[in-house]
DRENVOPA-114989 format. One record per residue (C-alpha): residue number from 1; x, y, z. Coordinates in steps of 0.1 Angstrom, whole numbers, plus 2048, in hexadecimal, padded with zeros to 3 digits. Example, Ala and Ser with C-alpha at 12.3 -4.5 7.8 and 13.67 -1.06 7.14 Angstrom:
// DRENVOPA-114989
<pt 1, <87B, 7D3, 84E>>;
<pt 2, <889, 7F5, 847>>;
END
This chain:
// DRENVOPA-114989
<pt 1, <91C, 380, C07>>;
<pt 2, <93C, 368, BFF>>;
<pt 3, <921, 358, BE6>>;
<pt 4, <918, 374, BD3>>;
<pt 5, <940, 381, BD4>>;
<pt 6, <948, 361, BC4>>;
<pt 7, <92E, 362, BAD>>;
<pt 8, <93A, 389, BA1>>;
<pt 9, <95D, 37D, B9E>>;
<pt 10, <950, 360, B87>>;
<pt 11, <93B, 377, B73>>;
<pt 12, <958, 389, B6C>>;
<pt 13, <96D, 371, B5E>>;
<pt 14, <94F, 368, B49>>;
<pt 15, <951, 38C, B3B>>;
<pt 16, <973, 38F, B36>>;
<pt 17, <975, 36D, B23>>;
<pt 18, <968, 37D, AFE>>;
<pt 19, <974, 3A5, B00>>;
<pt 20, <967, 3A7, ADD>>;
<pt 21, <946, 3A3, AE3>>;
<pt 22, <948, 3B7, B05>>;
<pt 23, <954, 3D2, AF3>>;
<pt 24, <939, 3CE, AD8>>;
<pt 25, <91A, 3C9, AF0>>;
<pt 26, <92B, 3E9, B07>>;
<pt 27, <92C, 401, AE5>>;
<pt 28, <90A, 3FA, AD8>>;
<pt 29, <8F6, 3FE, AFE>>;
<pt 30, <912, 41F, B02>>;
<pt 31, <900, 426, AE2>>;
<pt 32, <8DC, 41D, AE3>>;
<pt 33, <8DD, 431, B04>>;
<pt 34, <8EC, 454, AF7>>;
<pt 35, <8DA, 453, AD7>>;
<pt 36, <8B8, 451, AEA>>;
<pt 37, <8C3, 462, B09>>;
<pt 38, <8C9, 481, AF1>>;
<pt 39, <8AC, 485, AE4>>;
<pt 40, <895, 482, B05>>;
<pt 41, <8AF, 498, B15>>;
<pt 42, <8AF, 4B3, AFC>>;
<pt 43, <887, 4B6, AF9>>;
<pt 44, <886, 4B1, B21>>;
<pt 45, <8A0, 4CC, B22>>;
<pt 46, <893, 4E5, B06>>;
<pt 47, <86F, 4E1, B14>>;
<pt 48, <87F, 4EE, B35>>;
<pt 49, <892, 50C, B29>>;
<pt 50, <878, 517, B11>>;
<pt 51, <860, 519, B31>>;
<pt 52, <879, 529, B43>>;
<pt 53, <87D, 545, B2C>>;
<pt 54, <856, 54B, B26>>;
<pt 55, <854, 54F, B49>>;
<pt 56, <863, 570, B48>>;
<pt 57, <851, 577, B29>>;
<pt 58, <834, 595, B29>>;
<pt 59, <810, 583, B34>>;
<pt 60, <802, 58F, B15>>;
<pt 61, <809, 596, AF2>>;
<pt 62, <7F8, 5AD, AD7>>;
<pt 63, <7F9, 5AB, AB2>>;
<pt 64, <7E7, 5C2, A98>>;
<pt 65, <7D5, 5AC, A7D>>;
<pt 66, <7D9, 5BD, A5C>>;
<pt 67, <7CC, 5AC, A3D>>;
<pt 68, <7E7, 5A2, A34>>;
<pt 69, <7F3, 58E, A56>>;
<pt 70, <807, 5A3, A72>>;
<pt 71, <805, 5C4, A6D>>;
<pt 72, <81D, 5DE, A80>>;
<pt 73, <807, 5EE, AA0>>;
<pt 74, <804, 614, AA8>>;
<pt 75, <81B, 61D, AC7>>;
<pt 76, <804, 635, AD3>>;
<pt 77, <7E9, 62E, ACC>>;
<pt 78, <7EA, 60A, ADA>>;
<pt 79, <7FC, 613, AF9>>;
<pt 80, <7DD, 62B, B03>>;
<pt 81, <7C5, 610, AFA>>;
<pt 82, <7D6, 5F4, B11>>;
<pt 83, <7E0, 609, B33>>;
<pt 84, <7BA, 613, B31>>;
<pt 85, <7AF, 5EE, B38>>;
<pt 86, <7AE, 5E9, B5F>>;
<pt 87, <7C2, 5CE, B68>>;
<pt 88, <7E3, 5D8, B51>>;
<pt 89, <801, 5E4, B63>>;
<pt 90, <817, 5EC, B43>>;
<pt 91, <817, 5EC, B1E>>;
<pt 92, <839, 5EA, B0F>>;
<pt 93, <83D, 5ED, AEA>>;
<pt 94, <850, 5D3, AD3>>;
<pt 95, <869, 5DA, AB9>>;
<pt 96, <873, 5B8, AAA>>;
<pt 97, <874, 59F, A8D>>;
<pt 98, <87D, 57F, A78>>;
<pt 99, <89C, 586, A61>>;
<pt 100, <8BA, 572, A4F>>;
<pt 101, <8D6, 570, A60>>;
<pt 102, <8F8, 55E, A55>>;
<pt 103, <8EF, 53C, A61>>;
<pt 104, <8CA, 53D, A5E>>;
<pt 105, <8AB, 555, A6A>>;
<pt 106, <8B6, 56A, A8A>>;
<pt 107, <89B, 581, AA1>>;
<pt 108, <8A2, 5A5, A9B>>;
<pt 109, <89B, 5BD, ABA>>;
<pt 110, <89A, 5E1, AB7>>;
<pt 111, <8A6, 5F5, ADB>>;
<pt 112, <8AF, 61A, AE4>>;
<pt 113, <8B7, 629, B02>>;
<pt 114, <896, 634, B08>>;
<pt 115, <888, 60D, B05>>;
<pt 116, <8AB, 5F3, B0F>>;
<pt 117, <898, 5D9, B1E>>;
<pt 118, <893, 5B7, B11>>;
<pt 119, <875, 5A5, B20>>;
<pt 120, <883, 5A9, B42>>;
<pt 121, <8A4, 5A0, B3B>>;
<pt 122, <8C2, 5B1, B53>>;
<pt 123, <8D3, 5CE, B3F>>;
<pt 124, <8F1, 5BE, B36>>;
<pt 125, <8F9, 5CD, B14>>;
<pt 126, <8FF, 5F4, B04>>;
<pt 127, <8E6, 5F8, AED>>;
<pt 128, <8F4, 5F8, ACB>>;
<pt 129, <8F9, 617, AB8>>;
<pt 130, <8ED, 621, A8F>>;
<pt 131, <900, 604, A7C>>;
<pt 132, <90B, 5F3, A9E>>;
<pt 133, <8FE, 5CB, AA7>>;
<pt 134, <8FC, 5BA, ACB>>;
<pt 135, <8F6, 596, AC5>>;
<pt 136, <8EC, 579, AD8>>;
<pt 137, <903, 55A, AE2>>;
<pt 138, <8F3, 545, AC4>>;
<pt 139, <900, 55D, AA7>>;
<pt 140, <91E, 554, A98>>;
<pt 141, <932, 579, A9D>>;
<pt 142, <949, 588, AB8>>;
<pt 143, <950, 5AD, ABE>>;
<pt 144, <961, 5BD, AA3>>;
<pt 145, <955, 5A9, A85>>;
<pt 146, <937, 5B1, A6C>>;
<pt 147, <91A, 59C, A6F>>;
<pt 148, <901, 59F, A52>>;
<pt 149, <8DC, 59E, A4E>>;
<pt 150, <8C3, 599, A34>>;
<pt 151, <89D, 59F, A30>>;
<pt 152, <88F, 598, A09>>;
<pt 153, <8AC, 5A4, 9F1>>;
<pt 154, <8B8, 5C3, A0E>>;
<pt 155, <8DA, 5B9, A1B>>;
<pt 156, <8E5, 5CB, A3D>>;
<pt 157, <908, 5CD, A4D>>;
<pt 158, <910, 5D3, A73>>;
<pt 159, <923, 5D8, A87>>;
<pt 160, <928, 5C3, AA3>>;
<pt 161, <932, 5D0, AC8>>;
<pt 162, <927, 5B6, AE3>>;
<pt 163, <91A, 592, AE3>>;
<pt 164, <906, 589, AFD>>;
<pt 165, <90F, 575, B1D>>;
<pt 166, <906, 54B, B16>>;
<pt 167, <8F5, 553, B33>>;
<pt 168, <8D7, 561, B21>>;
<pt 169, <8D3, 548, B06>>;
<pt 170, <8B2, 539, B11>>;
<pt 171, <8A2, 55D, B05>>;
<pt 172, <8BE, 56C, AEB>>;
<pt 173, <8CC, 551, ADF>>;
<pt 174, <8C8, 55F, ABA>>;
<pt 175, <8C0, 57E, AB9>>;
<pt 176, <8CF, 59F, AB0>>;
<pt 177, <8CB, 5C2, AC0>>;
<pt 178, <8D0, 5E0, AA9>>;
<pt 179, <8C8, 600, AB3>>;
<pt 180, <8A0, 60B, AAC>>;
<pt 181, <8AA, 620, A8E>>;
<pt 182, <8BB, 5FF, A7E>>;
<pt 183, <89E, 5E9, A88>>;
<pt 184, <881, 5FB, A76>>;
<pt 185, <897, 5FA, A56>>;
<pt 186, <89F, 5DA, A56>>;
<pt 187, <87B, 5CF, A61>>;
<pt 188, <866, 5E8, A4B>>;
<pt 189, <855, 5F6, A67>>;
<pt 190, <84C, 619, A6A>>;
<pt 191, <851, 63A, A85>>;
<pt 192, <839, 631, AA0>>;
<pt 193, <832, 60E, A98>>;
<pt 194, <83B, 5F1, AAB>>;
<pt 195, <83C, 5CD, AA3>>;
<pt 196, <822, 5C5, AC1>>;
<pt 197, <81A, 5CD, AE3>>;
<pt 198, <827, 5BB, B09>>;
<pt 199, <80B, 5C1, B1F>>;
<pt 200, <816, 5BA, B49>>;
<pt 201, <7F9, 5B4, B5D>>;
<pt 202, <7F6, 5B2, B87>>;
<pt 203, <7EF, 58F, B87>>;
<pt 204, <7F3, 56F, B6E>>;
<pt 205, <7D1, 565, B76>>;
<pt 206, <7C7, 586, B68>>;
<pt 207, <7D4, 57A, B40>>;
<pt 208, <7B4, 56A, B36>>;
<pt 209, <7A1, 580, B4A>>;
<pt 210, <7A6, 59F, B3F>>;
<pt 211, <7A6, 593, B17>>;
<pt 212, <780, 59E, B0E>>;
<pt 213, <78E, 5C4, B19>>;
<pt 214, <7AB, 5C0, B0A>>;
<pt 215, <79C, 5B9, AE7>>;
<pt 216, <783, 5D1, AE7>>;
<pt 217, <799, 5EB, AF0>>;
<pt 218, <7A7, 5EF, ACE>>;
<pt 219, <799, 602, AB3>>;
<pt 220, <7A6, 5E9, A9C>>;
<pt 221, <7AE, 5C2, A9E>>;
<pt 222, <7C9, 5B3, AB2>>;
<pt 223, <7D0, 58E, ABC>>;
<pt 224, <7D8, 58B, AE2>>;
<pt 225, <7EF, 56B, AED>>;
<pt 226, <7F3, 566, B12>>;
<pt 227, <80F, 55C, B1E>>;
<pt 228, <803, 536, B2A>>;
<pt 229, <7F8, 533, B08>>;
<pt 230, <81B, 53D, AF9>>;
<pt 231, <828, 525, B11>>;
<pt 232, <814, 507, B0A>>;
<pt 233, <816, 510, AE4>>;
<pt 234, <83F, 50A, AEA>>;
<pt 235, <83C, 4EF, AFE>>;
<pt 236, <825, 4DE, AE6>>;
<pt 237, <83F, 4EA, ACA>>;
<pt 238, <859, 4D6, ADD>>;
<pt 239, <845, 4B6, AE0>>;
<pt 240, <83E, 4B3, ABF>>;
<pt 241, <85E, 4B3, AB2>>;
<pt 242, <866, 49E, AD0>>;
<pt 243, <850, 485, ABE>>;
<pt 244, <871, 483, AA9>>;
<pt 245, <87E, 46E, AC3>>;
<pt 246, <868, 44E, AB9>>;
<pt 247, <878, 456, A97>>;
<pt 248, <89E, 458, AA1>>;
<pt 249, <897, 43E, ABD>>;
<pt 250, <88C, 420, A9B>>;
<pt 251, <8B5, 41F, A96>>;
<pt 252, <8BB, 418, ABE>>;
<pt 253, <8A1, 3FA, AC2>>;
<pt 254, <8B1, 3EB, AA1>>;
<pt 255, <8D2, 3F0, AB0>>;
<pt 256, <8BF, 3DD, AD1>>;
<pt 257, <8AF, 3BD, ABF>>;
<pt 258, <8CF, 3B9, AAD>>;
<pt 259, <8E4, 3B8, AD1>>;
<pt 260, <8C9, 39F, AD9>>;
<pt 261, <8CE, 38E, ABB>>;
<pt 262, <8F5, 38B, AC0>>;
<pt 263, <8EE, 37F, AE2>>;
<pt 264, <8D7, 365, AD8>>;
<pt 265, <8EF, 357, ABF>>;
<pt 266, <901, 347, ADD>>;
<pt 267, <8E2, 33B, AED>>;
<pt 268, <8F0, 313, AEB>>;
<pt 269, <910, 31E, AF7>>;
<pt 270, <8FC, 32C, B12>>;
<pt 271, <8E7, 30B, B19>>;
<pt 272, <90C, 2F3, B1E>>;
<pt 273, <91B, 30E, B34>>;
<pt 274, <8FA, 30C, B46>>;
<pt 275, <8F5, 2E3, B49>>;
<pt 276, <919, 2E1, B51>>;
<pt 277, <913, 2FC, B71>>;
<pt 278, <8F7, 2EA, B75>>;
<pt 279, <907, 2C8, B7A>>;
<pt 280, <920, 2D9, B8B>>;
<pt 281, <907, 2E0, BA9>>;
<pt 282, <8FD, 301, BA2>>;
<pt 283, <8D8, 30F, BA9>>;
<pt 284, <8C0, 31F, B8C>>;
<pt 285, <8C1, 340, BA2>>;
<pt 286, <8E5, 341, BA2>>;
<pt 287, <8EA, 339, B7E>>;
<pt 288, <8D3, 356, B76>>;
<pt 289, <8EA, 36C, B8D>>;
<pt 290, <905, 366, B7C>>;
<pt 291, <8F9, 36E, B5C>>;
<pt 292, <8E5, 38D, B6D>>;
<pt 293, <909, 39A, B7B>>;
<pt 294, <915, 398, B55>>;
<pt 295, <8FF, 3A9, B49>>;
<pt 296, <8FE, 3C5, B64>>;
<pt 297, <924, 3C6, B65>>;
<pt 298, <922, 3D0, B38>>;
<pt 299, <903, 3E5, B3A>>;
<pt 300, <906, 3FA, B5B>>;
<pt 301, <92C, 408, B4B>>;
<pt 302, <91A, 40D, B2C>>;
<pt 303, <8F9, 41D, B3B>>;
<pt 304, <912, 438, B4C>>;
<pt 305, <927, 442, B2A>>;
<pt 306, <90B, 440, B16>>;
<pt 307, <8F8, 458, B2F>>;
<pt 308, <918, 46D, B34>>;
<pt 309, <917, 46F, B0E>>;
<pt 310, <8F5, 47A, B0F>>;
<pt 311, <8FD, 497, B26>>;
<pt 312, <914, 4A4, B13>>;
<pt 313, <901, 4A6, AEF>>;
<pt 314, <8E4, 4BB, B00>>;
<pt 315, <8F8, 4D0, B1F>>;
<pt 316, <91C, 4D7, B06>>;
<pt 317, <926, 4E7, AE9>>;
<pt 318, <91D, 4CB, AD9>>;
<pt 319, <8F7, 4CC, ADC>>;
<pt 320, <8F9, 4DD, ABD>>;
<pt 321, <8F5, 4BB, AAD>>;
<pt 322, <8D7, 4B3, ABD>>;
<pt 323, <8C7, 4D0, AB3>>;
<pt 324, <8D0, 4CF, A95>>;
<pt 325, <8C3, 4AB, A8D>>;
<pt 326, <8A4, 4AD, AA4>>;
<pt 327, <898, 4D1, A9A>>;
<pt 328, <8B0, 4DC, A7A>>;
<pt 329, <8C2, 4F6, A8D>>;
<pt 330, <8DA, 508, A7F>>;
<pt 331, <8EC, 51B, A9B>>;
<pt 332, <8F5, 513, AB8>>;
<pt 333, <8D4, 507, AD1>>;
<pt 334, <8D2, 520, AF2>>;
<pt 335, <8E1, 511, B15>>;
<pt 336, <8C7, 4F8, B21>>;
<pt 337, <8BD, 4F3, B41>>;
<pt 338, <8A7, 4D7, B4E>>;
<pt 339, <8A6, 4CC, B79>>;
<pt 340, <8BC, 4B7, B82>>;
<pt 341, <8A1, 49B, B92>>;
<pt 342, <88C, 49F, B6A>>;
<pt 343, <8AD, 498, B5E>>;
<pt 344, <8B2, 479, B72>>;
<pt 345, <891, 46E, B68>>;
<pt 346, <899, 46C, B42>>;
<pt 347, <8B9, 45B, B46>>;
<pt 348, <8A7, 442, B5D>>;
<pt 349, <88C, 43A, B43>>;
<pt 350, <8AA, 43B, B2A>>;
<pt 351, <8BB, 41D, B3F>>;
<pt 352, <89A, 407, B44>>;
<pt 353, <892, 40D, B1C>>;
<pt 354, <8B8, 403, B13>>;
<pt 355, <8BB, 3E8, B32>>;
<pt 356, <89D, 3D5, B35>>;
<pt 357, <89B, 3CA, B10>>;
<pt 358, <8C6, 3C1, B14>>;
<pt 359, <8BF, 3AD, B38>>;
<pt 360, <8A3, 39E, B2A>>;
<pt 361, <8B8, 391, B0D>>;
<pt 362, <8CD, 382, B23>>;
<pt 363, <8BA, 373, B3D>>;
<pt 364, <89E, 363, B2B>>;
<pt 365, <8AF, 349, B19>>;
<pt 366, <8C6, 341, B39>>;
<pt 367, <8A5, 340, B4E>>;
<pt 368, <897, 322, B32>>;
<pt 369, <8BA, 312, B33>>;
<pt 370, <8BB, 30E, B58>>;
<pt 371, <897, 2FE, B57>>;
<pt 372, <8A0, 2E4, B3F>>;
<pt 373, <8B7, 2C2, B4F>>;
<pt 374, <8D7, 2C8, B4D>>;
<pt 375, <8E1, 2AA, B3D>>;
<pt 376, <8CB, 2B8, B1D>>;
<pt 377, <8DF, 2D4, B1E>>;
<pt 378, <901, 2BF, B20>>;
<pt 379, <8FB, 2AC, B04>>;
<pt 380, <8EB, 2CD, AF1>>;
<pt 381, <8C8, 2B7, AEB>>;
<pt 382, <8A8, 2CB, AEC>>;
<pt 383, <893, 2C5, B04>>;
END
């Protein structure tokens, strides 16, 4: 223990002996390590609350096929047609749709008092009245401003009453309630039409089951998406963009082989500190703990800021620059969530990608150096 004590005491004098290029080599691993630690944790992170939110999502989905694409669906018609199939517990009407919102597109949802409910979600807003908005945390209004929409060359104005709690961003991030009345306006849809169907069943096992029913019960053609589809078609979503991350990660290994490189450029300095600790007495093994202790004593500090960084890009306020480079998001992402042990996991593989190639640049050449005579290494000849 006195050994290795004297030996840390050693290795810091070492480090403290050039701050400049300790505070060089700490900014760029600080750096390497938040630049790729945000993008695994954002995809990690996104993948997570996407699931999350599908989860309370209706097991199935259905969509009239016009020939033109989506078509609106017959209320009454449809709702007969489903609670006839055995095995469906409730079929709920939808009133929603894609529109232009200040910042970018925003999901319209059309409610009344007769139908408040949003895919499960807790009543905690009044529905909007004729000419009245509720937004979601993502929209870029507050209570008592105007917020306006567009769909083609129709502008709308609203007013807006609520926003929504952040704690509901995973499933209204961006949309916009207006009342029923506003909603078929603005979407073009009809008196007793609905933009699809939520269908509940008993049990999830029942989804794919009860499908061949389902699409025969119709007098016309639908498309039926369960919810483990919608969830895998997310969650594949997600990792494709998360393919991104080899892209944004090309600028993070450069920023790596040049550390190398600046490390290597002091390789003979290296080799005369080495013979003279070697004629000194000192062992290969301790030689290589000194230099290990170095390194660990630079890229440990710099693994924790640049994970701390990390964190906050993806769990703050400012995750909106994440999203906005990673998926061209305009507004403000929802509040992700991700386990806490998942999120250990990505910062761990985010230290062995950023500290293995950084130890390795440091004790390789030491390792050759202390295999070589030391009076070689004195007298810098080659061995």
């Amino acid at each position: 223990m006195k050994l290795n004590t004297s030996l840390c005491m050693w290795a810091s004098r070492e480090v403290l002996r050039a701050p400049g290029q300790l505070l060089m080599i700490f900014l760029v691993l600080a750096l390497v390590t938040a630049f790729v630690g945000t993008a695994l944790l954002f995809t990690d992170a996104l993948s997570h609350t996407a699931t999350m939110a599908l989860e309370k999502a209706p097991s199935l989905i259905i969509r009239n096929i016009s020939h033109g694409g989506w078509g609106p669906i017959a209320v009454k018609q449809s709702v007969k047609a489903a609670t006839q199939v055995r095995g469906v517990t409730q079929a709920t009407p939808r009133l929603w749709g894609l529109v232009q919102g200040p910042n970018g597109p925003v999901t319209v949802v059309g409610v009344s008092h007769e139908s408040p409910a949003l895919d499960h979600e807790p009543q905690h807003f009044n529905v909007p009245g004729i000419g009245s908005a509720v937004v979601g945390p993502g929209i870029e209004a507050i209570p008592g401003s105007t917020l306006q929409l567009q769909t083609g060359n129709r502008s709308f104005s609203f007013a807006v009453t609520q926003k929504l709690p952040a704690t509901f961003s995973a499933t209204v991030n961006d949309t916009v309630l207006l009342h029923e009345h506003d909603a078929r306006k603005i979407l073009g849809i009809p008196d007793g039409f609905a933009s699809d169907l939520a269908i509940d069943v008993y049990h999830a096992s029942e989804e794919e089951a009860i499908l061949p029913d389902l699409a025969t019960a119709f007098p016309f053609t639908v498309s039926i998406t369960t919810r483990s589809q919608s969830t895998g078609r997310y969650s594949g979503s997600i990792t494709r963009r998360g393919g991104l991350f080899l892209l944004v990660s090309l600028p993070a290994i450069l920023a790596l082989i040049l550390l190398v490189l600046a490390t290597n450029r002091n390789q003979k300095q290296y080799r005369q500190e080495i013979g003279l600790l070697k004629t000194m007495g000192w062992t290969t093994g301790e030689i290589l703990y000194l230099h290990g202790v170095k390194s660990l004593m630079i890229g440990l500090p710099a693994l924790l800021t640049g994970s701390t960084l990390a964190y906050g890009l993806v769990f703050t306020d400012l995750a909106i620059i994440p999203a906005n480079i990673l998926f061209d998001w305009k507004s403000s992402p929802p509040m992700l969530w991700i386990p806490w042990t998942d999120m250990l996991l990505s910062l761990s593989v985010v230290s062995a990608t950023v500290m293995l190639p950084w130890l390795a640049a440091v004790i390789w050449p030491v390792f050759r150096a202390s295999a070589t005579d030391p009076q070689q290494l004195v007298l810098m000849r080659e061995p």
